[in-house]
C-alpha positions in Angstrom: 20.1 5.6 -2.9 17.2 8.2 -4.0 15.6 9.9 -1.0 11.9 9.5 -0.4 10.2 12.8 -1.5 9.6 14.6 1.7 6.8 16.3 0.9 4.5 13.3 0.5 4.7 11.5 4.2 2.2 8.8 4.3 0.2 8.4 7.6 2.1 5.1 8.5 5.4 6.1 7.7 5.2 8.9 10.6 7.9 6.6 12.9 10.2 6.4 10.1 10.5 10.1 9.4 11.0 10.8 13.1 13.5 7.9 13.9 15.3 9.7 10.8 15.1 13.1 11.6 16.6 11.5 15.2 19.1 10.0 13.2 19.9 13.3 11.2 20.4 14.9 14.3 23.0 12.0 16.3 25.1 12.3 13.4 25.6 16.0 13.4 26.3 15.1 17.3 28.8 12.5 16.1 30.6 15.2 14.1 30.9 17.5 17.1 31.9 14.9 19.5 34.9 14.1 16.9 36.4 17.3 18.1 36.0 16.7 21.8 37.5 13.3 22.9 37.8 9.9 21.4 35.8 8.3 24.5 32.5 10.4 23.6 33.2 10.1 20.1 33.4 6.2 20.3 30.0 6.7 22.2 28.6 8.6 20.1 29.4 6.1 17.0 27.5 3.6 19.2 24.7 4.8 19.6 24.5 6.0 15.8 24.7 2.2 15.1 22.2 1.1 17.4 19.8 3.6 15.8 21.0 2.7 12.5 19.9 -0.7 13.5 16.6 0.5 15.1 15.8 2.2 12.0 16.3 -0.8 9.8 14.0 -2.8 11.9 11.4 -0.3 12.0 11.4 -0.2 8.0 11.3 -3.5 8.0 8.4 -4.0 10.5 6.2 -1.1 8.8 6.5 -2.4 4.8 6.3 -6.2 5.5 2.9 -5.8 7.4 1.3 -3.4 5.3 -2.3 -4.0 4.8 -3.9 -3.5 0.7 -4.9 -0.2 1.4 -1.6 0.6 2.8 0.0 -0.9 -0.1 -2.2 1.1 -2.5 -0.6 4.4 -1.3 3.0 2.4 -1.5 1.8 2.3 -5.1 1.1 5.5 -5.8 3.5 7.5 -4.0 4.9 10.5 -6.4 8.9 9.3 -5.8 8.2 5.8 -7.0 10.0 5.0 -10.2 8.2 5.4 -13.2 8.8 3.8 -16.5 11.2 6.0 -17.9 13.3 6.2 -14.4 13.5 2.4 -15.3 14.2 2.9 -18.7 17.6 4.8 -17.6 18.9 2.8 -14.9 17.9 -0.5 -16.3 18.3 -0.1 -20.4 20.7 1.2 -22.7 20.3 2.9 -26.0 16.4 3.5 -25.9 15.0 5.1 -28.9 11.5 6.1 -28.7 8.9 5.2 -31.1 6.1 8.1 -31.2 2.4 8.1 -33.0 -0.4 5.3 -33.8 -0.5 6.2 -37.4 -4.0 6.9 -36.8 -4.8 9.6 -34.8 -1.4 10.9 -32.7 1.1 10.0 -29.8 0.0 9.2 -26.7 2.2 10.1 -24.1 0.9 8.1 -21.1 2.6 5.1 -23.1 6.0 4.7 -24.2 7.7 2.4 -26.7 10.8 2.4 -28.3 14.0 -0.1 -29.1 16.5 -0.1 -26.1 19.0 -3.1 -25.0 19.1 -5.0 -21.9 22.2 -7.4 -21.1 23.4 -8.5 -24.3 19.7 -8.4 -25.2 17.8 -6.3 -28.2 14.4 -5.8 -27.1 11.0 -3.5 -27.6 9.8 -1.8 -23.9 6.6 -0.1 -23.5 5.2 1.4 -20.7 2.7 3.5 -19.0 4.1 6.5 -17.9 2.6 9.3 -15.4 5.1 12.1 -15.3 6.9 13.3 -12.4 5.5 17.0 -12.0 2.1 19.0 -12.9 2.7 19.9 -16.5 4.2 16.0 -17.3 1.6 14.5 -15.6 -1.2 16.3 -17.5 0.4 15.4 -20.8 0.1 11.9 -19.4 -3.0 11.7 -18.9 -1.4 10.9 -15.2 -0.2 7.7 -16.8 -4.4 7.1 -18.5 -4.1 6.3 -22.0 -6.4 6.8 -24.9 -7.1 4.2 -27.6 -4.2 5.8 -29.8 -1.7 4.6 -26.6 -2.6 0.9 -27.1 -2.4 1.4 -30.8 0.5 2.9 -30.8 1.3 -0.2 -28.2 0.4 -3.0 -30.3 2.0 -1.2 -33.6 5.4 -1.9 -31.7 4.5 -5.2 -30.2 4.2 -6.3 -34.2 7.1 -4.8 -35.3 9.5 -6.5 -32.7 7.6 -9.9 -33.6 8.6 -9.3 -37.7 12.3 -8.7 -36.0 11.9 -11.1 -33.8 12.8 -9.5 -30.6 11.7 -9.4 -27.2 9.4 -7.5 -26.0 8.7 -5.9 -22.2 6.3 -4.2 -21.0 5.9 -1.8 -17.5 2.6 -1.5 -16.1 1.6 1.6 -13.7 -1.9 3.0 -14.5 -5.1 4.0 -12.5 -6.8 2.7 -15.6 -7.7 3.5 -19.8 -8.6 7.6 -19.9 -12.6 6.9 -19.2 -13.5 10.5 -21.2 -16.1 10.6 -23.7 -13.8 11.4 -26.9 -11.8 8.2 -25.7 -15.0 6.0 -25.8 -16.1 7.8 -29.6 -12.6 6.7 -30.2 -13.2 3.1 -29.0 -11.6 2.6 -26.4 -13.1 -1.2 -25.0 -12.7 -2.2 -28.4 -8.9 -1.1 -29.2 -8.1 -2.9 -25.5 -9.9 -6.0 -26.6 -8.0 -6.1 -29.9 -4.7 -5.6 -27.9 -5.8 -8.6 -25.7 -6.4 -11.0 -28.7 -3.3 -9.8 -30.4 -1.4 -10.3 -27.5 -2.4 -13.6 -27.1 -0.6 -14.2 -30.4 2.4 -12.4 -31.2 5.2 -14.4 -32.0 7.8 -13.4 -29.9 8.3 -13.9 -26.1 6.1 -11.2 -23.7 7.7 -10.4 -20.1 5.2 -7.8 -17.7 6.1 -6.3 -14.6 3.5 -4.2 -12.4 5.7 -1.8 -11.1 3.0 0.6 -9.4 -0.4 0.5 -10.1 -2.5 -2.2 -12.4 -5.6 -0.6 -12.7 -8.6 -2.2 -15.0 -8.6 -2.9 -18.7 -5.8 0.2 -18.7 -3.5 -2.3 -17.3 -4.5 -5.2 -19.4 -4.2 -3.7 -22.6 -0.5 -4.1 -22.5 -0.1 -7.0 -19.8 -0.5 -10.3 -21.2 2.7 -12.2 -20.5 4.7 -14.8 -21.0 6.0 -14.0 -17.6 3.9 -11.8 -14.9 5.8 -10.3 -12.1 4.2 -7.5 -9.6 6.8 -5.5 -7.2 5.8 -6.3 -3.9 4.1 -3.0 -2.8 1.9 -2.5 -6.0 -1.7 -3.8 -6.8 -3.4 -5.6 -10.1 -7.0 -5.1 -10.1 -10.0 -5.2 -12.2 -11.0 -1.6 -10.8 -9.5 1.0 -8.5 -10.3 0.7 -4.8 -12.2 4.2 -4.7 -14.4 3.0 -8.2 -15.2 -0.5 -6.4 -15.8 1.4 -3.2 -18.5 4.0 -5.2 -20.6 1.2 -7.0 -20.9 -1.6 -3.8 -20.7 0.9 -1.0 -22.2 4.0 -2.7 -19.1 6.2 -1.3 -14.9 6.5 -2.3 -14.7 6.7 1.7 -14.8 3.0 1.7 -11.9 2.5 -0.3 -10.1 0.7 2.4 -12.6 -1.8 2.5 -13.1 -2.4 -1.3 -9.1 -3.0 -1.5 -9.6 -5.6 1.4 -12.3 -7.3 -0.7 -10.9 -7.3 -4.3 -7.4 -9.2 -2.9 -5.6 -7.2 -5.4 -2.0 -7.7 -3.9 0.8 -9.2 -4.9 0.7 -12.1 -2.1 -2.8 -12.6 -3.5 -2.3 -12.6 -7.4 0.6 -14.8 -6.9 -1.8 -17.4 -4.7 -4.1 -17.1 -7.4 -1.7 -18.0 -10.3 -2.2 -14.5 -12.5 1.2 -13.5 -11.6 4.5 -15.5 -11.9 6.4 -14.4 -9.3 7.0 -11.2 -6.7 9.7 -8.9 -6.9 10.8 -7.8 -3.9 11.6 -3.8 -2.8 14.6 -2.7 -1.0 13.2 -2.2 2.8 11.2 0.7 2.9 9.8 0.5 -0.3 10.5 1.3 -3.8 10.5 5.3 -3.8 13.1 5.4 -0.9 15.8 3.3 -3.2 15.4 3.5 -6.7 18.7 1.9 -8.2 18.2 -0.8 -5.4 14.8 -1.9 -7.0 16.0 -1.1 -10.6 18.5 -3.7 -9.9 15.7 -6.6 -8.6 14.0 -5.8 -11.8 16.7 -6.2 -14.3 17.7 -9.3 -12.9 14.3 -10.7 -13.1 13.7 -9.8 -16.8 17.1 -11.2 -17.9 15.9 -14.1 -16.0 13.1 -14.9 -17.7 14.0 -13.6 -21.3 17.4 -16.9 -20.6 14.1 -18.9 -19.8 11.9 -18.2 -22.7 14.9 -17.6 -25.4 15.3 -21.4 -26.4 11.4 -22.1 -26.6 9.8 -23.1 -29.8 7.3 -20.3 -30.9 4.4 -22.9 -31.3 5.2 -24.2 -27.8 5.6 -20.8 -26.3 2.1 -19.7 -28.0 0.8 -22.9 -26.7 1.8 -22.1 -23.1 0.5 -18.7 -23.6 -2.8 -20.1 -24.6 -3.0 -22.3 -21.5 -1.6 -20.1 -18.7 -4.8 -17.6 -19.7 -7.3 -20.5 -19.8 -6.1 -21.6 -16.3 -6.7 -18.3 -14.6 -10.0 -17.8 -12.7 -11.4 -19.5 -9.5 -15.4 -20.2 -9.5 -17.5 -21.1 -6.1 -20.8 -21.4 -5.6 -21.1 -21.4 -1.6 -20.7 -18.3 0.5 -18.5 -20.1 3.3 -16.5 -21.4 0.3 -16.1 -17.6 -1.2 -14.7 -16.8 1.7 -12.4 -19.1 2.5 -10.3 -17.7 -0.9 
């Protein structure tokens, strides 16, 4: 099990953190009543498991009633597993594939050949960087045009060797500077949607922290669409929605109440294929345990999607796209979604 980085304590999570510094502390007491007498160590050892038990419960209660702002911060927090945390407890062999042939490598995606199971596949991902200097090469996981060229560059090459291919999604959103833009970045994210929508080889996307925007798109169209359970997929960050419809990032809260971004959501809404659930407590408190959900979930669906024919699988493709979206007219009706 990884520890939760204890320098980033979010607001809800204040019980936990005190119920385990309690914890901390009754097992140290354990240790010294193991040199006094077996009656108050026996006590001792009962209490530690009725707080061990406490504990689980409280974990429990806190992550399975978060509410979407609550699981925004989930999806954000700094010891969550990033792509390449995945890429070494989940894959074997990985060799990275750098540049765009164009313009240069973008480091807030990564590509490369790696194995899963018995299978050869291509894995790209966004990737933020765990400290100040890696995150600022990242772009804090915001890629420029190059990144989703470089992207779809190795989305055509595992189609001509006909391997899978798997992609990790965990962005705010595309890098919105101005040399970005000169460099096209709508358009290069449009391409890679179109593409996408073709490439002959089977696609399977997971959301594994944040799915912010067209950043998010330009590498998720799936075959198979899975979201970890405390991450969002949204057409704009809670704090950008929050600016333009209530003139202020304070209402960020709100905004991620209104844009039903979640996984529960997504899944009711057919965009995503299935949820993949955290160990209790969330994703940056057990990193092998969610590693673990995630592998078995791609080697799932790669077994499902091995034996289609490529004009069927395109065809399903085609249709699972053309199915997504949910139109109202009536106010009372809007709101009943």
């Amino acid at each position: 099990m990884k520890p939760a980085n204890t320098e980033v304590r979010l607001p809800f999570e204040a019980p936990i953190y005190e119920l385990e510094t309690r914890l901390a502390e009754m097992e140290k007491t354990l240790g010294s009543a193991k040199d006094r007498s077996d009656n108050a160590s026996a006590e001792a050892a009962e209490q530690l498991r009725r707080m061990r038990k406490e504990l689980l419960n409280l974990k429990r209660n806190v992550f399975q009633n978060l509410d979407p702002w609550q699981t925004v911060q989930v999806s954000r927090h700094p010891a969550r597993p990033h792509s390449r945390d995945y890429l070494e407890l989940i894959f074997g062999g990985f060799v990275e594939l750098h540049g765009d042939r164009a313009i240069g490598d973008d480091h807030a995606i990564v590509t490369g050949f790696a194995h899963i199971g018995d299978e050869k596949v291509m894995f790209i991902g966004h990737q933020k960087g765990k400290n100040l200097a890696e995150r600022t090469a990242c772009n804090f996981g915001c890629a420029h045009p190059e990144g989703y060229r470089k992207a779809l560059l190795k989305m055509k090459m595992a189609a001509k060797f006909k391997l899978p291919i798997i992609t990790f999604i965990d962005t705010p959103g595309a890098y919105p500077g101005i040399a970005a833009e000169e460099r096209g970045q709508a358009l290069v994210i449009a391409e890679n949607l179109m593409e996408m929508s073709q490439i002959d080889t089977p696609i399977v996307t997971v959301v594994i922290g944040e799915g912010g925007s067209g950043g998010a798109l330009g590498i998720g169209m799936g075959d198979r669409v899975a979201m970890l359970e405390h991450s969002y997929y949204s057409v704009i960050s809670p704090e950008g929605c929050a600016t333009i419809l209530w003139k202020g990032a304070d209402a960020a809260p709100k905004a991620a109440a209104a844009l039903k971004m979640t996984a529960p959501h997504l899944l009711r809404f057919g965009i995503i294929d299935e949820i993949i659930a955290e160990p209790i407590g969330g994703a940056h408190r057990d990193h092998r345990g969610v590693a673990a959900a995630v592998k078995a979930f791609i080697i799932r669906s790669l077994r499902e999607l091995a034996d289609q024919p490529r004009e069927e699988l395109l065809n399903r493709r085609y249709e699972k796209y053309r199915k997504i979206g949910i139109f109202v007219e009536d106010a009372e009706e809007a709101q009943a979604i």
